[in-house]
Each structure stands twice: as C-alpha cells, then as structure tokens.
C-alpha positions in Angstrom: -8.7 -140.7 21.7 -7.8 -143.1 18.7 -5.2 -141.3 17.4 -3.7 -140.8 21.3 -3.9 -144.0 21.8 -1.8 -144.7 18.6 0.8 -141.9 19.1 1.4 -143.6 22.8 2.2 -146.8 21.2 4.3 -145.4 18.8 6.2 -143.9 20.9 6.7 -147.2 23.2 8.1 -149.0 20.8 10.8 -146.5 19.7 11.3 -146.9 23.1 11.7 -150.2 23.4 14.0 -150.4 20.0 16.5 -148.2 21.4 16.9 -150.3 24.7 17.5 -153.4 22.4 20.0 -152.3 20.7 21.9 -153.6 17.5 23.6 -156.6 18.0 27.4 -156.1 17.4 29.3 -158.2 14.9 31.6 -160.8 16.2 35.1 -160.0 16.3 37.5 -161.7 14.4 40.2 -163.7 16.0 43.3 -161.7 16.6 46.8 -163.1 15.1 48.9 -164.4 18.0 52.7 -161.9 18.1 54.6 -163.0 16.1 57.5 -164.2 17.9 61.1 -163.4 17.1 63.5 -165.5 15.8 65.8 -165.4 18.9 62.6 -166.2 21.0 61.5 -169.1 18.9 61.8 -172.3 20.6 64.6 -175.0 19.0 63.7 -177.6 17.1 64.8 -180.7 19.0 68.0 -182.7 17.4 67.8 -185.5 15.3 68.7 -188.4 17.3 72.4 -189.6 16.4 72.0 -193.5 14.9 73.4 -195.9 17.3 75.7 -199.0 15.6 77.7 -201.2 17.2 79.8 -203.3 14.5 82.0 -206.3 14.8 85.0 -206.0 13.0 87.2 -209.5 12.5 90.9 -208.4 12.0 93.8 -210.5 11.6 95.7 -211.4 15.2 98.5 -209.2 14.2 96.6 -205.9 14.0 95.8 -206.3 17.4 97.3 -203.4 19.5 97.6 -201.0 16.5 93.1 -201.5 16.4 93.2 -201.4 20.3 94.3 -197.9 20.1 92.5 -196.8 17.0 89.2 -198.2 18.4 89.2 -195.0 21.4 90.6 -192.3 18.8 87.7 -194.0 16.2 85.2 -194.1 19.0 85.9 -190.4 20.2 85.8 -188.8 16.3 82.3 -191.0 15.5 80.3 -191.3 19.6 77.1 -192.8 17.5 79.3 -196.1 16.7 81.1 -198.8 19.2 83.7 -200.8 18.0 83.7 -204.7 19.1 87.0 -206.7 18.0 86.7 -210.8 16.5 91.0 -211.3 16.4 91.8 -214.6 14.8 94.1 -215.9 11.9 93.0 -214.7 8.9 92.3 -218.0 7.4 89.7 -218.6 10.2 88.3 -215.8 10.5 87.2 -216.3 6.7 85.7 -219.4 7.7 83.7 -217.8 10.3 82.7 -215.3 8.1 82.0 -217.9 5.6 79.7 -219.8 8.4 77.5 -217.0 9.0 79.0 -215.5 12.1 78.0 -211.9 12.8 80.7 -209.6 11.2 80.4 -205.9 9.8 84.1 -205.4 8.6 87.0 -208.1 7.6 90.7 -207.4 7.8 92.5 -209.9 6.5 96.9 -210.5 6.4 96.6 -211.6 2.9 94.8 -211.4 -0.3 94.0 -214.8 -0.8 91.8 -215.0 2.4 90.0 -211.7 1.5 90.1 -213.5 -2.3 87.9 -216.5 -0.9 84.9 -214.3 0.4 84.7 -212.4 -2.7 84.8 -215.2 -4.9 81.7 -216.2 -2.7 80.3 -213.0 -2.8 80.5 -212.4 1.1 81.7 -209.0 0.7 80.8 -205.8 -0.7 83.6 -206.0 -3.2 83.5 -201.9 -3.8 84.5 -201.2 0.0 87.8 -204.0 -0.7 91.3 -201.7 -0.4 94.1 -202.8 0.9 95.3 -200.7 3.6 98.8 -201.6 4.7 101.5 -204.0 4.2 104.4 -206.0 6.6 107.6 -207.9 6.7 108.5 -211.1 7.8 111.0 -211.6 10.3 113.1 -214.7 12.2 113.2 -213.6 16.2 114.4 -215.4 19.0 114.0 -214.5 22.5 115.5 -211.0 24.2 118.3 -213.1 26.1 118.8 -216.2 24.0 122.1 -217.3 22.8 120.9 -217.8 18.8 123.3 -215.8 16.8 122.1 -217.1 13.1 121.7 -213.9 11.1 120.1 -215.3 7.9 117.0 -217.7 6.8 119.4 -220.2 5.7 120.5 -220.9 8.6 117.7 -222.4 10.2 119.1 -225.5 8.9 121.3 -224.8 12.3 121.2 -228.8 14.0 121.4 -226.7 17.3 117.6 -225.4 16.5 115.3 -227.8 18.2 112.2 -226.1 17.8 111.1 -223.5 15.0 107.8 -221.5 15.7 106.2 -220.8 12.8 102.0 -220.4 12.0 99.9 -222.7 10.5 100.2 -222.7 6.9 96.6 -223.4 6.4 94.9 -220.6 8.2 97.9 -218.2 9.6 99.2 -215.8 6.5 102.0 -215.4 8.7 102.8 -219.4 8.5 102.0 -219.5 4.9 104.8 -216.9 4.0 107.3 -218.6 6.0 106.2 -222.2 4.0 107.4 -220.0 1.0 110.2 -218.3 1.8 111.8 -221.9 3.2 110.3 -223.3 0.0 111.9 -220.8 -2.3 115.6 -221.3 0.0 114.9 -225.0 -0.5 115.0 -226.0 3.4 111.7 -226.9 3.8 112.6 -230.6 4.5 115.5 -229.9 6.5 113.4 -228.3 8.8 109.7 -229.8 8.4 110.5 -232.3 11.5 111.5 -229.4 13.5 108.4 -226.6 13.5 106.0 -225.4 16.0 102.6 -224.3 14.7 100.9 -221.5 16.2 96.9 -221.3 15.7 97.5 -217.6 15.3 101.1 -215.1 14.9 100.9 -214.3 17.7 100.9 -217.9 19.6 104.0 -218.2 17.8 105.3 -215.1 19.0 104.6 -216.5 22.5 106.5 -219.7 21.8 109.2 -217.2 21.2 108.7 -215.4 24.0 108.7 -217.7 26.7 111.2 -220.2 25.3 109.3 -223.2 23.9 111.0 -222.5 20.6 114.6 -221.0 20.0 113.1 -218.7 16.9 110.2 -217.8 14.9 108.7 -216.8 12.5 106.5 -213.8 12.6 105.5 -210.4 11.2 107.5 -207.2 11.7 105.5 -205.7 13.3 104.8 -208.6 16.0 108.5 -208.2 16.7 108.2 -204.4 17.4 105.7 -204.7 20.1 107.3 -207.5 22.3 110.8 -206.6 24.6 110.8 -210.0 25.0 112.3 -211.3 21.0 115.2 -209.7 19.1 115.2 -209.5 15.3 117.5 -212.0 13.9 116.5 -211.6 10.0 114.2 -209.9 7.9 112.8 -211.9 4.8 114.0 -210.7 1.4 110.6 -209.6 0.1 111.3 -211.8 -3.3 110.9 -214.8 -1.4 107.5 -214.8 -0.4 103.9 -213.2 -2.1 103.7 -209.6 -1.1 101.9 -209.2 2.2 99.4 -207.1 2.0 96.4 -206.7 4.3 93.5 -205.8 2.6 89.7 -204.7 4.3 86.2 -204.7 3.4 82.6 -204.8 4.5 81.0 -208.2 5.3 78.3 -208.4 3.0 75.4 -209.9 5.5 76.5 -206.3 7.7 73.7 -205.1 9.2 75.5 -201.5 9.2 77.0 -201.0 6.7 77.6 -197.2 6.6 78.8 -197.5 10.0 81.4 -200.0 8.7 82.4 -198.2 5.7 82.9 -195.3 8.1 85.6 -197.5 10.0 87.4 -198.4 6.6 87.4 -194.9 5.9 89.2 -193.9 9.2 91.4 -196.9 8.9 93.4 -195.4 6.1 92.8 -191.7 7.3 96.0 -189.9 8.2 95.0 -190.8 11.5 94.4 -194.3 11.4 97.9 -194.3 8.9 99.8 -192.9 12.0 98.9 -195.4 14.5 99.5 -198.3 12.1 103.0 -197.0 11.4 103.4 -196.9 15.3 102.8 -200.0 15.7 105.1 -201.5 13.0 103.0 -201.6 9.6 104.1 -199.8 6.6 
C-alpha cells in the first residue's frame, strides 16, 4: 500500500512538472532596419547669419553704391546694406563721435588718415579702392565759355561753387589747385560752399552759381552741367578714395565681405560706370 501510495505521487508530480514548463529566456531586442542612405532624413540647414551693416561713404559714391547695394545684396541674401552719405570730413567726425558705422569710405586719405591715427579702424581691411578727377562745370545751357582753371579770374563769374575746404575733399582739392595757379585771392570773395559735392553740384545745376567745382564723376551723372575743364592732376594731392572697417563694427566679417565685393570685378564695373577710375 506504501509503496502504491508513493509510486502515485511520484507520478503526480512528473505530471505536474511537465504542465509548468521551462520558463523561456527573454529575447533580446531586435536592431531597428537599417535605413538607406537615400531614405535617411536631412539634416536641417544651418541657419544663414543675419547682418545688417551701416556703411558711411563719401556723397560722391552715391549712385555708383545705390546700384552695387542690390547686385551686393543678391550675391550675399544673409547681409542688408544701409547707406550714411556725407562729406568725408564729417562723416570721420561721426565716426569719431561714436556713431554706429561698420564700413568707411572716405574721398581722401587724410580723412581715412585721422581714424587710424586714432585707431578707429581695423587698419589691415584699409585699401584704397578707386580714384577721380576734378573738374570746373557749368550748367547744360549756360553761356560760360572759359576753358581753363585760370580763368576763373573771369570778372563776369559772380558765384563759384566749390565744397567746404574743411570737411568736403572735393573743396579741399579745388583750395589747392587755385592755390598752386595762385588765384586763390582773386576769387576768395567770390565762392559758394557746398556742405557736401554734391550741394555744389546742385548750385550748378539750378543756377545759383555760373561754375563749380566737383568730381568727374559728379559731372558724368547730371544732364544738367557740361565739363568746362579737367584739373591737371599735378595741381592737387592725388584723389584717392580709400575703405575700411570701423573698428567699434559690430560685424565685421560682414563688412569685410562688402570691401571685398567693392573691388571685385563686379563692384570695379559699376564704379567705372558711374565715372570712377
């Protein structure tokens, strides 16, 4: 009876064992597919840095920089171009002052010469980057036949329109060229000053003075003057208009990128357009 008894339980628990079962391992976690390289989703861009830069230019560079800010602006969409036009000698004071400015382009070296004496600009990014002639104009349909600088000793010549020797490079190379002809006190009682070239190109222009005094390229743009005269270069300090980045910039690669493009091939061809050499 024992050893029934014994053999019955025996055999239950087999029984029960095999119902149980083993438990199975866990299964590892499964690799995702890999995913090709056409399928792969694209890393998003890097945002293009945003600048906006204030560039203080000399009052006769005006319409050439008009038209090189939208080709500039085009070639380089992360950077706008905002113009400060003034006399160059004012603009240096400005600059000198504190006021906001990224880029300088000056109508002669002295003004340029001032801020880097007082370490205002990066001195590195200076280059001069075009040049001009100085010319005697009257207006399209005036009457003035002189054909020379010497002649502005002319009695008939009431008023001569000529910048401020001070702050306008423009007046400043006429003071020399009448300097080195020895007329300057012949006609000292006579001249107009114009804050800027191209005031005195509007004195010109709308007949406040018989003739003036401006830059070439002034005279190219207006078909309201005529070109009576064109300054022997020996008479006057070479004018050359040199650039460079404000040192207080707040973007500066964004500036150096517009004195780059300035004397591209590019910015070259519009400056010639409008006059400069």
């Amino acid at each position: 009876m024992k050893k029934q008894l014994l053999a019955l339980c025996t055999s239950l628990g087999l029984l029960l064992t095999a119902c149980s079962g083993t438990p199975a391992a866990p299964q590892a976690a499964q690799p995702a597919p890999a995913t090709s390289a056409s399928e792969a989703p694209a890393a998003p861009a890097a945002p293009t840095e945003k600048a906006e830069i204030m560039v203080s230019a000399a009052a006769s560079l005006t319409d050439a920089l008009n038209e090189l800010k939208s080709t500039f602006e085009a070639d380089n969409p992360g950077i706008t171009v905002s113009y400060n036009f003034g006399s160059s000698g004012k603009l240096a004071q400005q600059i000198g002052q504190g006021a906001p400015s990224d880029v300088f382009l000056s109508a002669s070296a002295k003004d340029m010469n001032g801020l880097e004496e007082k370490q205002l600009i990066t001195k590195d990014t200076r280059q001069d980057f075009t040049k001009n002639e100085l010319v005697l104009i009257t207006g399209a349909s005036s009457s003035v036949t002189i054909d020379s600088f010497e002649k502005l000793t002319d009695a008939s010549l009431k008023h001569i329109a000529v910048g401020e020797p001070e702050t306008v490079p423009a007046g400043r190379y006429a003071k020399e060229v009448m300097d080195t002809l020895k007329i300057s006190d012949s006609v000292k009682d006579r001249l107009v000053y114009g804050s800027d070239v191209r005031q005195v190109l509007t004195f010109v222009e709308s007949g406040n003075a018989e003739v003036g005094i401006v830059y070439a390229s002034d005279a190219l743009i207006s078909k309201n003057v005529k070109v009576l005269a064109t300054a022997n270069s020996d008479w006057h300090n070479p004018i050359v208009y040199p650039g460079a980045v404000v040192a207080a910039s707040e973007h500066a690669d964004a500036a150096k990128t517009f004195l780059s493009y300035l004397t591209s091939d590019k910015g070259k061809e519009i400056l010639k357009k409008y006059g400069f050499q």
